[in-house]
Legacy VTK file of the C-alpha trace (Angstrom):
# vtk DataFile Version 3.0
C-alpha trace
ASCII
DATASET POLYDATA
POINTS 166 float
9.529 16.458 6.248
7.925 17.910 3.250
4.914 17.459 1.218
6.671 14.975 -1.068
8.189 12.933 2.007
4.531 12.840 3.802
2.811 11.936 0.716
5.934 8.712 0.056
5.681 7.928 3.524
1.874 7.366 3.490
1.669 5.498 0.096
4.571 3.015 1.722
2.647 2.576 4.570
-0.860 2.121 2.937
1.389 -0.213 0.283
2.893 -2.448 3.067
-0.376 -2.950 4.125
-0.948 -6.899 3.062
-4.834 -6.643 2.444
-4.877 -3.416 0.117
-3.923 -4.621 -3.390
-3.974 -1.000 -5.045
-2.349 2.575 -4.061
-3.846 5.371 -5.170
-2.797 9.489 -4.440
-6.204 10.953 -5.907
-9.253 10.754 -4.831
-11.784 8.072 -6.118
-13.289 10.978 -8.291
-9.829 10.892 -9.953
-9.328 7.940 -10.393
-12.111 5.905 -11.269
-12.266 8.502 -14.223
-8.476 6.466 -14.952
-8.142 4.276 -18.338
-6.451 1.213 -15.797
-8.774 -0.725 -13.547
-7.498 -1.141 -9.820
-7.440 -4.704 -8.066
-9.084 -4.087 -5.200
-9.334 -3.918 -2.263
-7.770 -0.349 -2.909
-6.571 2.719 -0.424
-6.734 6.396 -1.833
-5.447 9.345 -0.334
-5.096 13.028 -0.855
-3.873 15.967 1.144
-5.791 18.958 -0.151
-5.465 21.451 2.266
-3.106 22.558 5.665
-1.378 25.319 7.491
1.892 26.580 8.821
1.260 27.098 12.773
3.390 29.384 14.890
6.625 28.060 15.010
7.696 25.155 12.235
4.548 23.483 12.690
3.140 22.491 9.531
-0.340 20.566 9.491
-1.484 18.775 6.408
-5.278 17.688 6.441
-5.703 14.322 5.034
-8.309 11.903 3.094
-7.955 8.377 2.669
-10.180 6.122 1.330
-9.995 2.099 1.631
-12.771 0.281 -0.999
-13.505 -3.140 -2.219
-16.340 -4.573 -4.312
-19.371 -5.124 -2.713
-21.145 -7.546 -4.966
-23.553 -7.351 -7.601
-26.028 -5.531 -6.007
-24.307 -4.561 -3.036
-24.775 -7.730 -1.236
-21.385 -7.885 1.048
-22.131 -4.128 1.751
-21.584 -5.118 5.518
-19.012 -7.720 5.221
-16.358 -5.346 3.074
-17.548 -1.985 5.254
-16.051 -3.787 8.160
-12.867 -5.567 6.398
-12.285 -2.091 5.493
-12.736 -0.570 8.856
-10.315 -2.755 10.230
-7.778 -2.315 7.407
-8.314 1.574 8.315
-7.521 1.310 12.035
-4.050 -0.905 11.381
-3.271 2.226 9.246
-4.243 4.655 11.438
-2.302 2.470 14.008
0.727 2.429 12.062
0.646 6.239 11.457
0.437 7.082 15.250
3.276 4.096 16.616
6.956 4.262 15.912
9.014 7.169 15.882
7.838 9.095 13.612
8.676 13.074 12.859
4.794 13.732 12.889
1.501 13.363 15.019
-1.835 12.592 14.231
-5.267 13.781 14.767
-6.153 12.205 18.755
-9.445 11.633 17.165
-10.235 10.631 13.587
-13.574 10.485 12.425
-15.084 8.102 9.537
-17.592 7.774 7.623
-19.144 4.630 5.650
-19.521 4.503 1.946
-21.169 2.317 -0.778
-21.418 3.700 -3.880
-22.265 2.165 -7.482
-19.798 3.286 -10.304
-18.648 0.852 -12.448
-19.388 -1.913 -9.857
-20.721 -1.786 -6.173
-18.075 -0.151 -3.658
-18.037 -0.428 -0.244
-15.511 0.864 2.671
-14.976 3.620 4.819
-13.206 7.303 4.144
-10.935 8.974 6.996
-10.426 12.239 7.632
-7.522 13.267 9.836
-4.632 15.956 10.129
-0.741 15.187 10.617
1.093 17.756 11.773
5.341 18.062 12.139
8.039 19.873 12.781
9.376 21.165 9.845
12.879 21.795 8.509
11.675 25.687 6.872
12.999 28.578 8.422
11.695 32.155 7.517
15.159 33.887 8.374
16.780 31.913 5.426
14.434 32.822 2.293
16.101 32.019 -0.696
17.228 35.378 -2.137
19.905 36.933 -4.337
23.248 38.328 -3.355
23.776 41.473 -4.131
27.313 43.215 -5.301
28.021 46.423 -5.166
29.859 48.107 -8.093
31.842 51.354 -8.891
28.083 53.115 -9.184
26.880 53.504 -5.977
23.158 53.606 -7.915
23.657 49.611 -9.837
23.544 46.519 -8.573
25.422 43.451 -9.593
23.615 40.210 -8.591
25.529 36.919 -8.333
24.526 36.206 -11.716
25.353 39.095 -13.261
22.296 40.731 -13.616
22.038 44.475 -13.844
19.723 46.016 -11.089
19.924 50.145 -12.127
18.099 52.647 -9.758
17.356 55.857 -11.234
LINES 1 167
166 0 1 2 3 4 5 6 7 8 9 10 11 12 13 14 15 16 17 18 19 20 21 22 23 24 25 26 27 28 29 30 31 32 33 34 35 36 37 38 39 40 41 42 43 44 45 46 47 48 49 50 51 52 53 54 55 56 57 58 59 60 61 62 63 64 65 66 67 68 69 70 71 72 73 74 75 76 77 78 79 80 81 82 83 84 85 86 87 88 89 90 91 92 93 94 95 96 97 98 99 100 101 102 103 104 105 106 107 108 109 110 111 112 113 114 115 116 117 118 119 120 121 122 123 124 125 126 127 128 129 130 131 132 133 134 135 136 137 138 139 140 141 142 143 144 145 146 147 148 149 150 151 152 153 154 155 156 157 158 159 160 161 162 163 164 165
């Protein structure tokens, strides 16, 4: 799986989700800086940072984000937190069930928010790491072929470039 599969598979899950209205892959510093507004309730995501392990292990950290309007002044801080707490754990349930190529963090932690941008946002941000199995193999880097010519000092590569050692 690569970084363009992970990042489709997440936004279909987080999109099949029937209580989040709006997909995002930025963070909300990216996008609430956006022209469009977003119907909440609203998941964001981003996958900033990772590793290759020993092996084909690849581990991608990940930040989501699930928000909704809090009211005026705030008022349903409580009421959205927890609708999106709960709209975070079916995700987080969905990631780990099924067979999928990848595992996730045993333990995720979260963290509350409830901010005031354009309106009052409320919800909850995860941060977790997936980690898989990749399909990239060091022993077959892409690299030219090389053809040897008359002039055992040139190179001929498949495309016919000119490699001279003097």
């Amino acid at each position: 799986m690569t970084y363009k599969q992970l990042t489709t598979e997440i936004t279909s899950i987080l999109q099949n989700h029937l209580m989040i209205n709006t997909v995002r892959f930025a963070t909300p510093v990216e996008w609430l800086n956006w022209d469009d507004q977003p119907v909440y309730p609203l998941a964001s995501f981003a996958i900033n940072s990772g590793g290759y392990n020993i092996g084909r292990e690849q581990v991608f950290n990940i930040q989501m984000w699930f928000l909704d309007k809090s009211g005026v002044e705030s008022e349903f801080e409580t009421e959205v937190t927890s609708d999106m707490h709960s709209i975070a754990a079916d995700i987080v349930s969905k990631l780990r069930n099924g067979y999928n190529p990848y595992t996730i963090d045993p333990q995720i932690s979260w963290t509350g928010i409830t901010e005031k941008f354009e309106d009052y946002l409320s919800g909850v941000q995860l941060t977790f790491n997936i980690s898989l199995v990749s399909d990239f193999d060091a022993c077959s880097i892409p690299e030219p072929t090389y053809l040897t010519t008359e002039f055992e000092d040139n190179l001929i590569t498949e495309d016919n470039i000119n490699i001279i050692y003097e």
